[in-house]
N, C-alpha and C positions, 0 to 999 in steps of 0.2 A: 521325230524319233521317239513316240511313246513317253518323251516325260515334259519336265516344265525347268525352263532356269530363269532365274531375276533377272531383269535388265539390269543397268547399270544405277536409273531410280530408284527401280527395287531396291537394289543394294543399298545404298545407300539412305533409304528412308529402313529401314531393316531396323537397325537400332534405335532410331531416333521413336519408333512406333514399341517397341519394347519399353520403355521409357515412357509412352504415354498412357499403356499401358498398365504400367506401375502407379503412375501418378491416380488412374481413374480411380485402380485399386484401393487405392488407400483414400481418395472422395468420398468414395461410398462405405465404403467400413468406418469413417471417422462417429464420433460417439459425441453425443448432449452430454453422457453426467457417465464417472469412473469411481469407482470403491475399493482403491489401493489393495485395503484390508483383506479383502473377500472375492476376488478375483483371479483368473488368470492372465496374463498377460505377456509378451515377450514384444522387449526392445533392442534394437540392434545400433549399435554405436559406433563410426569410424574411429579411428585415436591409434596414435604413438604407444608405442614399446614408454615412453616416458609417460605421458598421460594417464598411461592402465595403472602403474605402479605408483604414481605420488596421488593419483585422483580418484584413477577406476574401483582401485581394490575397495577405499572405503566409501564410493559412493555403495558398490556391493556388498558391506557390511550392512550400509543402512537399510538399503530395499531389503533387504535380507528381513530384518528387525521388522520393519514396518509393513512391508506387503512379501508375505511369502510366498505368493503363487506367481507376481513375479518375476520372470528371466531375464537376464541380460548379454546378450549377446555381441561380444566386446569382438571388433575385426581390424585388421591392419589397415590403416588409410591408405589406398595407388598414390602412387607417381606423381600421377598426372593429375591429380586434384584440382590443382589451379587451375587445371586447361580443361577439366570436365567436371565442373563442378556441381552445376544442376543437375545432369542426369545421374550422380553418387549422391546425391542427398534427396533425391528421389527416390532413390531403393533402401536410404535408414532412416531413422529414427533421428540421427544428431552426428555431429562431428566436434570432436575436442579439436580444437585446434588456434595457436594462438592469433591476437588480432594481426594485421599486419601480412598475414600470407593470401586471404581470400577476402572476398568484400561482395555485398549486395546482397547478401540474405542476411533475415533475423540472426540474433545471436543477443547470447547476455552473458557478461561477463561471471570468473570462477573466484581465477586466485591470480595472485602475481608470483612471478619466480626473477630472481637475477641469476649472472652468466658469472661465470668463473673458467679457467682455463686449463683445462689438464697436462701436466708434465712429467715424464717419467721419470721415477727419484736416481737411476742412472746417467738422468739427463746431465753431463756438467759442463754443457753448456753454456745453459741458466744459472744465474745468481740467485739472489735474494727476491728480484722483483724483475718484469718480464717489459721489453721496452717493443715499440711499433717495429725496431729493426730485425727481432725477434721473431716476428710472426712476419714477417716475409722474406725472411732466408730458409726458415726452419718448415719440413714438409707438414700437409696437414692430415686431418681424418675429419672428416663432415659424415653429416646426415642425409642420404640421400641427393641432395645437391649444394652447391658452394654457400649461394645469396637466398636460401629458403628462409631463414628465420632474419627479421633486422637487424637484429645485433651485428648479424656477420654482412649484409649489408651496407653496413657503418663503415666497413673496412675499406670498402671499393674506393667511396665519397672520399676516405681521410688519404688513398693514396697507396693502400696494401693490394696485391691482388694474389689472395691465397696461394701458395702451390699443393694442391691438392693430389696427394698421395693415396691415399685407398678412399671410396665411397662405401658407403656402407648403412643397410636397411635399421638401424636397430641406434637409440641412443645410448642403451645397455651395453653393447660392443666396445665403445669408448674405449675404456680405461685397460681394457685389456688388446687392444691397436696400439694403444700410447706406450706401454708399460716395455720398459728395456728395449727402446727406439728414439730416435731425434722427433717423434711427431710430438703434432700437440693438437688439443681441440678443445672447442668451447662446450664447455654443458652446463645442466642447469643447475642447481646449487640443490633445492629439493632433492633432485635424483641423486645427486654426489653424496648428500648427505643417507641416505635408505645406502648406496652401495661403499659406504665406506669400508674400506679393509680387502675389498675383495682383490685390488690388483696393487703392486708397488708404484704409486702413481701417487702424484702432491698436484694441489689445486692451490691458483696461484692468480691472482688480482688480474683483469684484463687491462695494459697501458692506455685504456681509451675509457672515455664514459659508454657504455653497452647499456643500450637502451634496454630497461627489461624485457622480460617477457608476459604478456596477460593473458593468458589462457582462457578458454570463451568453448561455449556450447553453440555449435551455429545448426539449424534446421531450415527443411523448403519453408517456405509458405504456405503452403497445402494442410501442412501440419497446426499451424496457430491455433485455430478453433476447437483441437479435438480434445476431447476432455482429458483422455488420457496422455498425452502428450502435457496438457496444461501440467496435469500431477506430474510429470517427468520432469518437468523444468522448472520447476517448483523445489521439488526432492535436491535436483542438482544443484542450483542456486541455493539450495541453503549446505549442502556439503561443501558447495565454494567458497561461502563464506565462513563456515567454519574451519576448515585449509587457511584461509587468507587470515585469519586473525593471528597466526603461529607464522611468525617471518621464518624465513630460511636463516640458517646461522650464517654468519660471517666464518674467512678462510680459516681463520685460527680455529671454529667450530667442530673443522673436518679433519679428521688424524687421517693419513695414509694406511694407515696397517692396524 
């Protein structure tokens, strides 16, 4: 009929060749020796609505300061990360994202955050302090799915099984889901503390030990050797640690309003 369709192999090697194509790509462009200072350069980074705001902005101060030519191109993490995670770390530069959700590529660690739980101050509910019976009668608000981060995985193991009420792209959304409703949701104590005031919302002790959280840079392997890459993980790891020396405050820390 004058044209061409893929088999059903076609199809399916389609992407997977897209992808290997990206990897060659960045083989061959990898660099011996990079000069922060005096260069152009653009990096592209997976990461959370949370990540950008407690991590991103001031790693973009720094590169700012230090190499101005430069760019950083900050993009929403998919879905499906855990389920395709070599072929999205084959087309950036890095992924924030904490330990505990993905595994088998490099990575180094940032900052650590703890978990607090949000409640709306019309909640009356709630008392004073928040018990295991609490967080599974009462609907929830998650971050794109229920068991992504450990902490809320903990819950399964101790016997709670969420009832999950709205899903929702953005850890930022939180407090304004929670605010003048029965929900409630875990977040990070970092972020609570940068969005204090914005919604009538009180953060309140989780009835469980909540494993923290540790936030981590993870990249392909492709990337290890390239110079510039090296300086990227370099710059980051020290932005992480200077984050990580400033603990997050404790509940009393964060006013509602």
């Amino acid at each position: 009929g004058r044209q061409y369709e893929l088999t059903a192999l076609g199809r399916a090697l389609l992407d997977r060749t897209s992808t290997a194509c990206d990897l060659l790509e960045r083989v061959f462009s990898s660099r011996a020796d990079f000069a922060p200072g005096s260069e152009e350069h653009e990096f592209t980074l997976l990461t959370s609505d949370y990540a950008l705001a407690v991590f991103g902005a001031e790693l973009a101060r720094t590169v700012h300061a230090e190499a101005p030519g430069v760019r950083l191109r900050f993009q929403r993490t998919p879905i499906d990360v855990t389920e395709d995670t070599a072929p999205l770390l084959s087309t950036a530069d890095g992924l924030l994202m904490p330990r505990g959700v993905i595994s088998g590529f490099p990575a180094v660690d940032l900052f650590t955050d703890r978990w607090a739980v949000l409640v709306a101050e019309s909640n009356d509910e709630i008392g004073d302090r928040l018990t295991m019976a609490d967080l599974a009668r009462l609907p929830w608000v998650v971050y794109q799915r229920a068991y992504d981060a450990p902490a809320a995985r903990q819950l399964s193991m101790l016997g709670v099984d969420p009832h999950v009420e709205i899903f929702v792209d953005s850890f930022q959304a939180l407090p304004f889901l929670v605010a003048g409703t029965r929900r409630i949701a875990l977040v990070q104590r970092r972020l609570a503390e940068l969005m204090s005031g914005v919604a009538p919302v009180r953060l309140m002790e989780p009835p469980y030990a909540a494993v923290p959280l540790q936030e981590a840079l993870w990249w392909h392997p492709v990337h290890t050797h390239d110079a510039a890459h090296i300086w990227l993980r370099e710059i980051t790891a020290r932005v992480g640690a200077e984050l990580a020396a400033s603990e997050p405050g404790g509940i009393d820390a964060v006013p509602s309003r």
